[in-house]
C-alpha positions as CSV (number, residue, x, y, z in Angstrom):
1,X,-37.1,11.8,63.4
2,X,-38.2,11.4,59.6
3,X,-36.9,8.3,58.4
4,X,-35.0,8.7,54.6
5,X,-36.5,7.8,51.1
6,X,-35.5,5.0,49.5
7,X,-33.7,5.7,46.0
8,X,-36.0,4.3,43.1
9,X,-34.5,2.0,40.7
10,X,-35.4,4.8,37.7
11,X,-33.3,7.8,39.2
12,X,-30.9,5.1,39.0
13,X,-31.5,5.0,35.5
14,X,-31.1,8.8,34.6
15,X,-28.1,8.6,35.9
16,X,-25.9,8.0,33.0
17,X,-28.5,10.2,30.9
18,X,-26.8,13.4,33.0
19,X,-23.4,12.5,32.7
20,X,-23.9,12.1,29.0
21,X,-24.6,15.8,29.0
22,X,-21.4,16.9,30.9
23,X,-19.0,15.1,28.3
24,X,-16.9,17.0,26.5
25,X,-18.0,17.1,22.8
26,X,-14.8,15.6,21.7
27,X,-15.9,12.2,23.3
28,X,-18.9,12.4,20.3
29,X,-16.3,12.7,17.6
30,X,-15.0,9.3,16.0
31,X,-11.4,8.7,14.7
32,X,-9.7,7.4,11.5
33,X,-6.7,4.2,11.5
34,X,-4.4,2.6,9.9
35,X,-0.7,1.5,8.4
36,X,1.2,2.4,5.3
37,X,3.1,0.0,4.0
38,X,5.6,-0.9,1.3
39,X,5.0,-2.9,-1.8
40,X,6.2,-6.0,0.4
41,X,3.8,-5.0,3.1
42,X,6.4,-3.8,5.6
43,X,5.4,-0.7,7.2
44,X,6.8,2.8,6.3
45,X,7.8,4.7,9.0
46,X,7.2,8.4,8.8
47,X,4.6,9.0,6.0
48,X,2.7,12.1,6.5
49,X,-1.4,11.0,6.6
50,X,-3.0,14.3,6.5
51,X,-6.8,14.2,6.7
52,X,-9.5,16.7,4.4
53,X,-13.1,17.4,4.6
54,X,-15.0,17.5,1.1
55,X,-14.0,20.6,0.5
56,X,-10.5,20.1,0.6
57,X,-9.4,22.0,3.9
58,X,-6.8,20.1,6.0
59,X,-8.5,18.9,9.2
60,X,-4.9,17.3,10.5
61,X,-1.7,15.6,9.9
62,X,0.0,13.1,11.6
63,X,3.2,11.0,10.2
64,X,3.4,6.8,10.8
65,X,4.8,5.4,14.0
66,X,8.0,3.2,13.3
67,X,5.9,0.3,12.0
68,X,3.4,2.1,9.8
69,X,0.6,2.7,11.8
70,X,-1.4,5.9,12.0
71,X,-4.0,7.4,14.1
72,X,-6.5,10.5,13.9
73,X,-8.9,11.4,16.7
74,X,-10.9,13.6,17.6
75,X,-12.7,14.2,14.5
76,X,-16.2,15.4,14.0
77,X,-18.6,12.9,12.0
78,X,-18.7,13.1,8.6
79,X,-16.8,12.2,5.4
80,X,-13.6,12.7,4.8
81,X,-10.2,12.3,1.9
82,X,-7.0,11.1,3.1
83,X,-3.6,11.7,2.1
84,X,-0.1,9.7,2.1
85,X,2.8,11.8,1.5
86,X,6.4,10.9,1.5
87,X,8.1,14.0,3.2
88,X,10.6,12.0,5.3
89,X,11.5,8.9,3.9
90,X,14.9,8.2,2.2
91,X,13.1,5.9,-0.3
92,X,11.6,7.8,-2.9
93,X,7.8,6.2,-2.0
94,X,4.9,7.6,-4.7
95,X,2.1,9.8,-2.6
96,X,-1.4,8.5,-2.9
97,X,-4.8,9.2,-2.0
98,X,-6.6,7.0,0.2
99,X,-7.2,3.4,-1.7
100,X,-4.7,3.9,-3.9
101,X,-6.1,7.2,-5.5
102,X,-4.2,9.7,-7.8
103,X,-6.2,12.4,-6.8
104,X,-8.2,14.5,-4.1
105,X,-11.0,14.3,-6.4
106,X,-10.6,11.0,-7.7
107,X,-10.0,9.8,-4.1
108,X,-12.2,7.3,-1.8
109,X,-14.0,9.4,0.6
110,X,-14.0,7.4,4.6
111,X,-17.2,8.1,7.0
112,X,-16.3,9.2,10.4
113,X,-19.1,7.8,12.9
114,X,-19.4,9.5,16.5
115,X,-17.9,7.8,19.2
116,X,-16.0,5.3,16.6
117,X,-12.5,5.0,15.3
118,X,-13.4,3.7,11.5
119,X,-9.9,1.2,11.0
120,X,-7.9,-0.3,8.2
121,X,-8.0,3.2,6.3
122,X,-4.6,1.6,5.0
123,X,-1.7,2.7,1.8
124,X,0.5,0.7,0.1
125,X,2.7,3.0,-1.0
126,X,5.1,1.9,-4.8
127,X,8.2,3.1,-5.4
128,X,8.8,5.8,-7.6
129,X,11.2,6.8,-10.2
130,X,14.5,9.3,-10.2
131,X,15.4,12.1,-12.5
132,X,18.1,14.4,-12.5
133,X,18.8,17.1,-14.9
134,X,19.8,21.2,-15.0
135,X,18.0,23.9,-15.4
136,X,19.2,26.9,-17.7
137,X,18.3,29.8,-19.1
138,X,18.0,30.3,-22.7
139,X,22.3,31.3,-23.4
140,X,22.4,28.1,-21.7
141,X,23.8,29.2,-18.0
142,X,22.8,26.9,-15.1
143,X,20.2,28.6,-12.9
144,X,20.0,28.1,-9.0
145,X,17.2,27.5,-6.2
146,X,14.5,26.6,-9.1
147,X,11.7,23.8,-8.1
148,X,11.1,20.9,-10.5
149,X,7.8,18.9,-10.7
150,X,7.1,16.3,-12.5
151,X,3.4,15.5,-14.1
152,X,2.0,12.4,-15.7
């Protein structure tokens, strides 16, 4: 009767060389963290935190937990532009780019790493300003379902 081989210490070894090969690719892809906050450092419930590559496609959305916090996984390495938009909130909080940026091209890009959620990607979002006014047409009649934005 043949007797069986003894497993070597190096197949062992190549073990966790083959399963890294059957993971899905998602599990190389890194992540993106963080809270939004107020100007007193209270977290801001529903903030949309929408995520762009360089050249400015959306890549994902994803709106603040109860106490601020954010999360995106999932995404590929690289560099990216994040966003903080007040679609929800009943204050009126002023949108931002990611450290306290005005604009997507102004804005700080934040490397994504394989394998690693890159934290503290964080807003502190101010409070903005009110206006109210009507819109008319030149004899001076109001005029309905018109969109107003403001610039600086």
């Amino acid at each position: 009767m043949p007797r069986p081989s003894a497993v070597t210490p190096a197949f062992w070894g190549c073990i966790p060389l083959v399963l890294l090969l059957f993971l899905p690719a998602a599990a190389q892809n890194g992540g993106i963290s963080g809270l939004v906050t107020d100007e007193q450092g209270l977290g801001i419930a529903s903030i949309q935190v929408k995520v762009y590559d360089l050249e400015g496609n959306s890549k994902g959305s994803y709106y603040s937990d109860f106490n601020g916090n954010y999360s995106f996984t999932d995404l590929p390495p690289g560099s990216y532009k994040i966003h903080f938009h007040n679609w929800r909130s009943s204050v009126n909080y002023v949108s931002e780019w990611y450290n306290d940026k005005p604009s997507f091209a102004a804005a700080n890009s934040v490397a994504v790493t394989a394998g690693i959620v890159t934290r503290g990607i964080n807003a502190r979002l101010s409070t903005g300003g009110e206006f109210a006014g009507r819109v008319t047409d030149a004899s001076g009649s109001g005029i309905g379902n018109i969109r107003v934005h403001a610039y600086d």
